[in-house]
C-alpha positions, 0 to 999 in steps of 0.5 A, spaced: 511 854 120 512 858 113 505 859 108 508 856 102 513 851 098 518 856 097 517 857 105 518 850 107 521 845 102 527 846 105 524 845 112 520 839 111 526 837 108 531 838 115 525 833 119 527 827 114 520 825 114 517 821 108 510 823 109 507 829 110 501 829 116 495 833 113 490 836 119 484 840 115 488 842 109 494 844 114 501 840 112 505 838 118 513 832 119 516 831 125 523 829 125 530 828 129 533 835 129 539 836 132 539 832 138 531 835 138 525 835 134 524 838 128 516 840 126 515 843 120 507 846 117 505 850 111 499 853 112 497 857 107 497 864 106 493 869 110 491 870 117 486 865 117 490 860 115 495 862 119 492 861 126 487 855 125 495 851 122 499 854 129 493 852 133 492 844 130 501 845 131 500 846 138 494 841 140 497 836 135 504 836 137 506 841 144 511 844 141 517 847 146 517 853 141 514 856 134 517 859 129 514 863 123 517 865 119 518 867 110 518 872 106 516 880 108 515 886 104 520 891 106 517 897 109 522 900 112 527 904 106 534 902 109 532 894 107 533 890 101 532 884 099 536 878 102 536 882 108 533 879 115 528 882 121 527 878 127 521 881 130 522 884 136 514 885 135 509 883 131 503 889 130 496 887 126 497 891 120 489 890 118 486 891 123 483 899 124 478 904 127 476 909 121 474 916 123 467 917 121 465 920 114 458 922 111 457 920 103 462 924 099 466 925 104 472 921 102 476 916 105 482 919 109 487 913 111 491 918 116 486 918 120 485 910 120 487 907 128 489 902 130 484 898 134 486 892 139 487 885 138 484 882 144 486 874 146 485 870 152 493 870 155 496 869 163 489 868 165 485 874 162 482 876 157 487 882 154 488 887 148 494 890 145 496 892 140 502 888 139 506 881 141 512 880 143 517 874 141 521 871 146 527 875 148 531 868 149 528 866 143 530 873 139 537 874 142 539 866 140 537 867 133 540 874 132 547 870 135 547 865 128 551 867 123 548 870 116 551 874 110 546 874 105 545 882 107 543 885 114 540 881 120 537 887 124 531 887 130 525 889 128 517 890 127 513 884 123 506 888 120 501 882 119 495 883 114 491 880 108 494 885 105 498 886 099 501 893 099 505 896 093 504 903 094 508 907 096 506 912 099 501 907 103 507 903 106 509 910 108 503 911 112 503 904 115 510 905 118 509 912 121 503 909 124 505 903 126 512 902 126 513 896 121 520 894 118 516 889 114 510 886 112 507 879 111 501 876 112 501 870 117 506 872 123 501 876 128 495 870 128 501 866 129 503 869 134 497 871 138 495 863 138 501 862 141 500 867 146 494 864 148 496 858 149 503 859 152 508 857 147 514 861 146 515 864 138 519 868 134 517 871 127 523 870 122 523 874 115 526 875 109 526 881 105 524 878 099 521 885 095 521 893 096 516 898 093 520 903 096 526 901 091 526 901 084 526 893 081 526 890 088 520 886 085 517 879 089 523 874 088 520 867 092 528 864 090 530 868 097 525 864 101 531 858 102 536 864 105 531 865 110 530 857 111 536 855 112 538 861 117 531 858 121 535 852 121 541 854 124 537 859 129 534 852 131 540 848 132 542 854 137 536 855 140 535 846 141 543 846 144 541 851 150 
């Protein structure tokens, strides 16, 4: 699953579908992959959107595994573009408790925390402040082959944010441990959780605040896409 054109052409592609299914806006194809099966969806972008595709993917099709995957804001100084993080974790980077403050007190990011998700998984109801990928899954695909930058593990920092300041990024990584930031990847993953299917986040850096001139280049998509499908393959043959 990826949240746009740029994130999936290549994917929709590799299923060999001639048409697309549409289920409430959400984009689906399903094709032979590999000696397996292939699902691609777009889902737009945003945590909303994110979760209701990964949810209709899962009721729709019962997939074995779930990837999402794209393109990431570097949060993390030593990542460039055209590097990749798998997430080891996912973290909610929108989702906090502020300090109180009286009118004219002023708003104090540093004292924002964290606050717990909270979603149905193993049979309860449980709240964490992050989501593990699958450990198969992680070191399947930190084995496939890669030379367009750096292939590391890491933090995915999901939100319907957009931060290009510097010094926020900053605060976002000391506070949550974030290599990166996109904008679907924790809602993916916390449907999954809930309903039992093991996923992978898979990013590549497309720009960085944190370095001069890195601005957002959607042309690095199409690495990460055919990294996900070597990942795939390897993940399928085993």
């Amino acid at each position: 699953m990826g949240a746009m054109d740029c994130e999936t052409d290549l994917l929709f592609e590799a299923t060999g579908a001639a048409e697309r299914k549409r289920v409430g806006g959400f984009e689906y194809a399903e094709g032979a992959y590999c000696g397996g099966t292939l699902i691609a969806a777009k889902s737009l972008m945003g945590m909303s959107n994110s979760a209701a595709c990964a949810m209709a993917g899962i009721l729709g099709f019962s997939p074995d595994a779930f990837i999402v995957q794209g393109t990431a804001g570097a949060h993390a100084e030593g990542l460039h573009r055209g590097d990749i993080v798998l997430a080891e974790r996912f973290v909610n980077i929108g989702r906090y408790r502020s300090a109180h403050a009286a009118e004219g007190g002023g708003v104090h990011t540093d004292r924002w925390d964290p606050l717990n998700s909270e979603l149905f998984m193993d049979g309860r109801v449980v709240k964490t402040l992050e989501l593990r990928s699958d450990r198969f899954m992680l070191e399947t695909a930190a084995s496939a082959p890669y030379d367009g930058g750096r292939l590391v593990r890491g933090v995915h920092g999901s939100g319907d944010v957009w931060n290009n300041e510097a010094d926020r990024i900053i605060q976002l990584r000391n506070i949550y441990g974030s290599d990166c930031e996109e904008m679907e990847g924790f809602a993916a993953a916390q449907i999954c959780a809930a309903f039992g299917v093991p996923f992978l986040g898979i990013r590549i850096i497309s720009n960085s605040a944190l370095h001069e001139g890195e601005v957002f280049d959607e042309a690095y998509a199409a690495g990460c896409q055919r990294f996900v499908l070597e990942a795939a393959r390897r993940i399928l043959a085993l």
